[in-house]
N, C-alpha and C positions, 0 to 999 in steps of 0.2 A: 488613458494612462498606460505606461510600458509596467511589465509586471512587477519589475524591481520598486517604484515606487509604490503599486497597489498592495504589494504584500507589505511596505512599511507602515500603509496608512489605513487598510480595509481593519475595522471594527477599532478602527484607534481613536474616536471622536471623544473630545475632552469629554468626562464626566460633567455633566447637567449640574448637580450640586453643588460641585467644589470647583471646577476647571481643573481637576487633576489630569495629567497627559497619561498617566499609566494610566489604565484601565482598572476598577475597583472589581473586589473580588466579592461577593453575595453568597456568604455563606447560612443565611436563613433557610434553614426547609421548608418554611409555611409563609403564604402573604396573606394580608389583611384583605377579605373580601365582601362583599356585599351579604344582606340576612337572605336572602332567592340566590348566594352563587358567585352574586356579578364580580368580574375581574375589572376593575376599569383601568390597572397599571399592566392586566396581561397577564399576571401569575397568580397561582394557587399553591401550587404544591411541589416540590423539588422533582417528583417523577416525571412530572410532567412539563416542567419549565423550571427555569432560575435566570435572571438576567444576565451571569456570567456564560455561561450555556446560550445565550440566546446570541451575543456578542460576537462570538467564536463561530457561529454558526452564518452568522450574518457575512464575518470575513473569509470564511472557506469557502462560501456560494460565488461573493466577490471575486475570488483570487483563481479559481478553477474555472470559472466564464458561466455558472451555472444558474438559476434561477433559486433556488432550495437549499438544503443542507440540515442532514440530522447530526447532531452528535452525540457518541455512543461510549460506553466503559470501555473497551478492548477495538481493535479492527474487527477482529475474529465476530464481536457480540456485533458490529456493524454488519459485518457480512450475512449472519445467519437472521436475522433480521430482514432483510432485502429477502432473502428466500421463505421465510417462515409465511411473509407477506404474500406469496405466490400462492393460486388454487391451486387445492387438494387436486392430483391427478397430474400436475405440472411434471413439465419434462425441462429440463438443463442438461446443456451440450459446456463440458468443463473442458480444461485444455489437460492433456498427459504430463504435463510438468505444471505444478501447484502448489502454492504452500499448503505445509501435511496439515495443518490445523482444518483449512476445506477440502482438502484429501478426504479428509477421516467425517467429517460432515455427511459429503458426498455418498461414502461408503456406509455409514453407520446407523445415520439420524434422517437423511431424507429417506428410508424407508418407510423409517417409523412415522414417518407424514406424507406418508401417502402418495409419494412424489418417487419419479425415477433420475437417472442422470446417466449424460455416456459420457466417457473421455476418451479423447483423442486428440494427436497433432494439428494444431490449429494453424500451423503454416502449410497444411494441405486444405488449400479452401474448396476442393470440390470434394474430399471427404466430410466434413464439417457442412457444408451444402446438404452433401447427401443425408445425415443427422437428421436434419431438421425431419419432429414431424406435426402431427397434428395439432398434438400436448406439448409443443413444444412451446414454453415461453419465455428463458431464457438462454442467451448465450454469455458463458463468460469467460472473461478473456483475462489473460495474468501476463506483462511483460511491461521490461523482461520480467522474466518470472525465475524463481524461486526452486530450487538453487541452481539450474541449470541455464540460465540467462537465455531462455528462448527467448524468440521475439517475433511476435505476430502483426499481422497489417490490420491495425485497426478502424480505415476506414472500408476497408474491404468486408471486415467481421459485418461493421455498423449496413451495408448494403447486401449483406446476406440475410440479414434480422428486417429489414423493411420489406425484400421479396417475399416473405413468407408470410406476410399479410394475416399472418392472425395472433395480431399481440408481442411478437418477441422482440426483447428486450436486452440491449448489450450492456452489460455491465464490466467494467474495465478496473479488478484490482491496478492502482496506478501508486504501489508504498513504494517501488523499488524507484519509479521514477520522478516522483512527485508533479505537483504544477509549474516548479518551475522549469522544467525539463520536456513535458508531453505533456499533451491537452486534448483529453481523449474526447472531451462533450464538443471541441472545436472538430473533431473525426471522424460524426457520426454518436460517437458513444451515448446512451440513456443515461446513465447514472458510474459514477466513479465512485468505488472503495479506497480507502486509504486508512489502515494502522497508524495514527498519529501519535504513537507511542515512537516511530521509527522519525523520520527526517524532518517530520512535521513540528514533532516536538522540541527532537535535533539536541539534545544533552543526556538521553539514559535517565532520565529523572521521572517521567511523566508516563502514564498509561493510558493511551485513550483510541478510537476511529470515530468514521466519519460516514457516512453516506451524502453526496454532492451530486445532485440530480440538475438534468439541463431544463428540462421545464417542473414548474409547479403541477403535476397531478395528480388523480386520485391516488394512484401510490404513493405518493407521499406520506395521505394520513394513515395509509393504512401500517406502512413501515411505521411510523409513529404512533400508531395505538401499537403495536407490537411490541414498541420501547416502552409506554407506559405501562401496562400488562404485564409486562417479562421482565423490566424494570434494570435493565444491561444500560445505564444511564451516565454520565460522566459527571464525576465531581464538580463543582464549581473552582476547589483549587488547581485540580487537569485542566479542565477548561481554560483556566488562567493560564498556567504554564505554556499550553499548546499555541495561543495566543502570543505567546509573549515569544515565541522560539518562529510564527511565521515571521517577525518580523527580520530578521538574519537571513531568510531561508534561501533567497537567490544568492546573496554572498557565498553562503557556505556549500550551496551546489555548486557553485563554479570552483569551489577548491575539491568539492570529495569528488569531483568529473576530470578534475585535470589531473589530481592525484592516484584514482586508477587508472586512467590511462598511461600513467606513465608504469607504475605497477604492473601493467598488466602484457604490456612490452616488453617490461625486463624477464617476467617469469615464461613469456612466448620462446626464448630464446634458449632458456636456460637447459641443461639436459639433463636434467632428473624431472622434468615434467613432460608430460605424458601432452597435456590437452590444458588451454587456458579456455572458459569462458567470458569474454567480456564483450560487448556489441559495440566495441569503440574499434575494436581489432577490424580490422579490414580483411583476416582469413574466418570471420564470425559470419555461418549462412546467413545470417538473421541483417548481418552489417549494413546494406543495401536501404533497406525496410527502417530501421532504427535510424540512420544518416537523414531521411526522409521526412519522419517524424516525433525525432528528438531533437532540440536543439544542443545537448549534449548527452553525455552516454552513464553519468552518476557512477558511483563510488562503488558499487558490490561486483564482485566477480568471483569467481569461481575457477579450484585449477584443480590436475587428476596430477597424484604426484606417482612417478615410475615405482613401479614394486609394492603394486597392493595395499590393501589395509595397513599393516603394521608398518610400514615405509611412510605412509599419511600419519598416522598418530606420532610417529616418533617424529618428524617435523612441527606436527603440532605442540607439541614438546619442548620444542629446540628455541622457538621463538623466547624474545627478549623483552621485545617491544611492544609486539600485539600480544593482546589477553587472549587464553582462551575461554568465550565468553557465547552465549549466544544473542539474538536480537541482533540490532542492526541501527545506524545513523547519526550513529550520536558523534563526537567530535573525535573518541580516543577509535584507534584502529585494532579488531576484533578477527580471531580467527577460531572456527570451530568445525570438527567432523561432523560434519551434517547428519550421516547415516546414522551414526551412534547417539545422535540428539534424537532423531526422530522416532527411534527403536527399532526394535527385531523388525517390523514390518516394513521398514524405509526401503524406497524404490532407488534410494538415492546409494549411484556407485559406492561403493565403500572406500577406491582411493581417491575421495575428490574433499578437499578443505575447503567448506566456505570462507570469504574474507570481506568483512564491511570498513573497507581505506577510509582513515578520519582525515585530522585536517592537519597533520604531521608533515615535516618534509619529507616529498616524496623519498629523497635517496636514504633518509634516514630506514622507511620503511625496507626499499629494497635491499639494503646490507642486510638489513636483518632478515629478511624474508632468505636471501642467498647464503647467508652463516648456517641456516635453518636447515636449507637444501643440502647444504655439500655433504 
């Protein structure tokens, strides 16, 4: 099936008891089990499973082409989970543009495990080659990514991680572009990250991620005793939610993909901007690469507005239409200084706004964005 129908119908199988079409929501914490343990319906305990949770889990592996799928409280708790999962001594090759939440990971907490990490420009693949070493067991890749819409070749990544013949593993944050957009497990990729709090969700309403592995293996359980143990678990009503927002999810890409592009053209133009990011642009290095293996370019972009810091906020400001908010995906369109969210530490320019384009008329957005500028 083409994706548009698999995202309406993956984990949508009437309810067994009733024939209800929605999907039932299983807010029990505890199931009835055997006096030795036995599951014979499959659950035990909410850490460790809930049939809403299982549902959810079933329709992300469907719709991303994958074999597997965890689902997790946060993206963030999916991610760090995938690495926790790694041996003591592990090395990760990260990309220099990241979301700060695995920035600060990176920097903070894999020390504290034992583990090291480089980053660096991952659209220089003989630098990222050269990276690689012994201990190295993963690579991963963000794009675009976060807030500077770089964009990396991910099947190039996924054939750097197989020459190195001992274990490494590409894992592909894929929130900014979601499945219907890239298909990183189709590129090579091991395993795909996704915040389904952001597009997946797609309303602002819902917290949750995901870990979507292309084969069933042992990491699999091992990421999942790490969610049982650590207990970064998702609600059965997220679970619901996130469920209930795949089904929309090709529609509403193809509007937040045609809606930045056109956004992102008008502020290319405009002369109080400095620099637009968007990988739909055709003056974007990355455009080439993303043309290749996107089949659209999704809704966030990123612009440097002329005259520093205080020229960026006081647009940030000026806006009418867009909130200033942070997050990202949901339907209303969002603007935020990224530097100033992410703190004194942020790598990220100080005159650059991020913007997540909803599903607004586009010209409507652009007035405003241009009322904001002048």
């Amino acid at each position: 099936m083409r994706f548009m129908t698999r995202a309406v119908h993956a984990g949508g199988k009437p309810d067994p008891a009733t024939g209800a079409i929605a999907p039932p929501i299983h807010l029990s914490t505890t199931f009835e089990h055997g006096p030795a343990g036995e599951t014979p319906l499959g659950h035990m305990y909410i850490r460790e499973s809930n049939p809403t949770q299982s549902r959810l889990e079933e329709a992300l592996a469907d719709i991303e082409g994958g074999e597997a799928a965890l689902v997790f409280g946060s993206g963030l708790a999916a991610g760090a989970a995938y690495l926790q999962a790694l041996p003591a001594g592990s090395h990760v090759i990260f990309p220099d543009d990241i979301y700060y939440g695995f920035r600060t990971i990176a920097q903070e907490f894999l020390p504290r495990w034992g583990m090291e990490s480089t980053a660096l420009d991952m659209a220089n693949l003989a630098s990222v080659r050269a990276a690689v070493r012994p201990s190295t067991r993963a690579i991963w890749a963000e794009t675009p990514s976060n807030p500077l819409m770089k964009v990396v070749d991910l099947a190039a990544l996924a054939a750097i991680a197989r020459e190195a013949r001992n274990g490494v593993q590409l894992i592909v944050d894929g929130t900014f572009a979601t499945p219907a957009l890239q298909r990183p497990l189709e590129l090579g990729a091991d395993a795909v990250v996704h915040a389904t709090t952001k597009y997946l969700g797609g309303h602002s309403d819902v917290q949750g991620g995901a870990v979507i592995f292309r084969k069933r293996a042992d990491d699999v359980g091992r990421i999942e005793h790490v969610r049982h143990i650590l207990g970064a678990v998702s609600s059965p009503f997220n679970s619901w939610l996130v469920l209930r927002g795949l089904r929309s999810l090709p529609c509403r890409m193809e509007r937040h993909s045609a809606n930045g592009l056109a956004v992102a053209r008008a502020l290319e133009t405009h002369p109080n901007v400095e620099a637009v990011h968007y990988p739909g642009l055709e003056s974007h290095p990355g455009h080439a690469v993303a043309a290749r293996q996107m089949s659209g370019f999704g809704g966030m972009l990123s612009f440097r507005v002329r005259g520093g810091r205080d020229a960026a906020i006081r647009v940030a400001s000026r806006v009418r239409l867009l909130t200033n908010a942070t997050s990202l995906g949901g339907t209303e369109s969002l603007i935020e200084h990224r530097a100033s969210s992410e703190g004194a530490s942020s790598p990220t320019p100080q005159n650059l706004l991020r913007v997540s384009i909803g599903l607004e008329h586009p010209d409507d957005l652009i007035d405003d964005l241009k009322q904001a500028l002048a």
